[in-house]
N, C-alpha and C positions, 0 to 999 in steps of 0.2 A: 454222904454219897454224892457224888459227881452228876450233877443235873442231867447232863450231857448223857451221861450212860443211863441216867434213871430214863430218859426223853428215849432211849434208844431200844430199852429191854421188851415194852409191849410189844414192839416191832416185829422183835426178834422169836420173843415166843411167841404173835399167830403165825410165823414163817415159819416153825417149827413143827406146828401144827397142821399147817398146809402141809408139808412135804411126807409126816407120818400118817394124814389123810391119802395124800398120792401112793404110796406103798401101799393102802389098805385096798385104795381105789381099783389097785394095778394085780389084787390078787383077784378082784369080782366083787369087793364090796361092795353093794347098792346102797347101804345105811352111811357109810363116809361117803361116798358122791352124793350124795342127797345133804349133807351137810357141809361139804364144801359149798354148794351151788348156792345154799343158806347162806354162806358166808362171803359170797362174791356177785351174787347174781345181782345186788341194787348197782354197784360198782360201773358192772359189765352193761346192764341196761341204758344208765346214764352215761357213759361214755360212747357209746351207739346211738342214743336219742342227739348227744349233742353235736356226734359228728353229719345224720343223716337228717336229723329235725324230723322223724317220724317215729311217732312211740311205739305204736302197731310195729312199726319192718323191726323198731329193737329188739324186742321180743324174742321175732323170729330168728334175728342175728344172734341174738343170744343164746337162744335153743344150740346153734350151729357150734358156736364157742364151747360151750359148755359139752358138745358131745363130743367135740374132736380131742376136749380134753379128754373123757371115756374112754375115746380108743387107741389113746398117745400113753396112756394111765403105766400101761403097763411096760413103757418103754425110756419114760422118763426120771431123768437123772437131776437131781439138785445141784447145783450150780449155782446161779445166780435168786433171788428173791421169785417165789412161785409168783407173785403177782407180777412182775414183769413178763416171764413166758408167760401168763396168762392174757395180757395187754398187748403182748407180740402175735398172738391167737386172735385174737380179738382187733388188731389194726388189718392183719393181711384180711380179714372176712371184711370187715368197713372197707377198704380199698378195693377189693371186690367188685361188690357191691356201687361205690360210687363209678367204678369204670362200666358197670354193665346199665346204668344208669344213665350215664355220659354217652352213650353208640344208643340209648333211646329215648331222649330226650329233644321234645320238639316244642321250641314255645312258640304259642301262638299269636299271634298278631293282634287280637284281643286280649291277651295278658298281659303283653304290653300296652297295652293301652289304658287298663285298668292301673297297672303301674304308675305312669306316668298321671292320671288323674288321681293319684292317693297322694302320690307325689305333692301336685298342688293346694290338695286339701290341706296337705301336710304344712306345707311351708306358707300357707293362707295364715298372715298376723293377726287375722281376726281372730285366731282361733284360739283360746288360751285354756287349756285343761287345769286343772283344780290337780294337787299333789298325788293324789290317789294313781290318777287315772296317767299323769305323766309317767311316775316311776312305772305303773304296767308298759306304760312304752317305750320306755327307756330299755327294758329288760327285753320287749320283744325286738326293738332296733339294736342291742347288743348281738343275740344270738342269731339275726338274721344275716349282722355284720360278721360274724365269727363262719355262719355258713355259707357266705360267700367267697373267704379265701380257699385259695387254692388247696388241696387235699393232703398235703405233708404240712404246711401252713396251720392249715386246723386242727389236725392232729395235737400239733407238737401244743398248741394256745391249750386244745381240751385237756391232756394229759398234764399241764403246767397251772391248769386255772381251776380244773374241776377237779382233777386226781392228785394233784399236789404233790406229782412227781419232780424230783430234783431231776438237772442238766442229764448227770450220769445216768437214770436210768430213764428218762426219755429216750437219749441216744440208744441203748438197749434194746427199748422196743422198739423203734425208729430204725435200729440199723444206719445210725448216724456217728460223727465224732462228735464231742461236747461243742466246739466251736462251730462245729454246721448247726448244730440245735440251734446256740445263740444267737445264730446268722436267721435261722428260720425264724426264729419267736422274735426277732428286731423286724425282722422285714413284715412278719402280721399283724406286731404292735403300730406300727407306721398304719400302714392300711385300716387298722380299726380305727387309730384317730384320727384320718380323715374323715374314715365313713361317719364317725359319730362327733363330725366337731358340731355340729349343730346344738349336741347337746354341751360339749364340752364348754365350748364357750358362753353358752348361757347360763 
C-alpha cells in the first residue's frame, strides 16, 4: 500500500465521520453533538487558550464555537474538511474577543513597572537556573512570545504549530491565499527569534 494514502485514510474516515455526525446533528440529535464535541472539544480549547493565554475565557469560547456549531448543524454543507469550518468558527469568536479586549484594555503604570523589574531579574547573570526550571521558562517565554504577536500573526503560528495545519488549510480558515499565510508565519517566525534570542543564542 502507498504510505502516502495509508498516512492519509485515518484522515479521511474521522472527516467522514464528522460530516455523517453533522447530518445527524442537523436532524436534533443531542447524542451525535455530544460526541462530536467529545471529539474536537480538547482541539478547540487548546487553540483558544493558545491564542488568548486564559484557560477559564477558553472554555467559555469554546461553549460559543461549539453551539454555533448546533445552530449552523442544520444548514451545513460538506465541502471542505469539518475541522477547518470548525477552526474558521473558532478564529472569528478569538478575534472577537481579542478586539473587544483591545477597546478595554488599560495597562497600568505599575505593570509596567513590575515588567520591567522582572526584566532585570531576568537578565541578572547572577542568576543561573538548573535545567528544570529553565526549560519551564523557556516554554512560558515561548507562549508569552507567540501572545504578543499581532492577531492574524498568531493565529496563523497556533494553527501551524499546535494544530498541525498545512499552508492550504490555514489559508481556509484564515481566509488568506497560501502565499499571505507564508508571508504571515515568515514575518512571526522573525519576531519570535528576536523575542527569544536570549534563549537561542545561549
Amino acid at each position: 500500500m502507498d504510505p502516502m494514502k495509508e498516512q492519509e485514510m485515518p484522515d479521511a474516515a474521522d472527516d467522514a465521520t464528522d460530516h455523517q455526525l453533522m447530518r445527524l446533528i442537523g436532524r436534533g440529535d443531542e447524542s451525535a453533538f455530544r460526541e462530536l464535541v467529545m471529539r474536537h472539544q480538547d482541539r478547540v480549547v487548546g487553540t483558544v487558550a493558545k491564542m488568548l493565554g486564559d484557560a477559564d475565557e477558553a472554555h467559555d469560547i469554546a461553549q460559543q464555537v461549539f453551539l454555533r456549531v448546533w445552530r449552523h448543524a442544520r444548514t451545513y454543507r460538506p465541502g471542505a474538511k469539518f475541522t477547518t469550518w470548525l477552526l474558521t468558527i473558532t478564529r472569528n469568536l478569538v478575534f472577537n474577543e481579542t478586539r473587544r479586549r483591545a477597546r478595554r484594555r488599560e495597562v497600568s503604570a505599575d505593570d509596567q513597572k513590575e515588567g520591567h523589574r522582572q526584566r532585570e531579574i531576568e537578565d541578572d547573570p547572577r542568576r543561573r537556573p538548573d535545567a528544570g526550571v529553565l526549560e519551564d521558562e523557556l516554554r512560558r517565554s515561548v507562549d508569552a512570545a507567540i501572545a504578543a504577536l499581532p492577531e492574524a500573526q498568531r493565529m496563523a503560528v497556533v494553527l501551524r504549530r499546535y494544530d498541525d495545519l498545512s499552508y492550504e488549510e490555514i489559508g481556509k480558515v484564515m481566509q488568506l491565499s497560501v502565499p499571505a499565510v507564508k508571508s504571515l508565519l515568515f514575518r512571526a517566525r522573525a519576531s519570535l527569534r528576536e523575542s527569544l534570542a536570549a534563549y537561542l543564542d545561549g
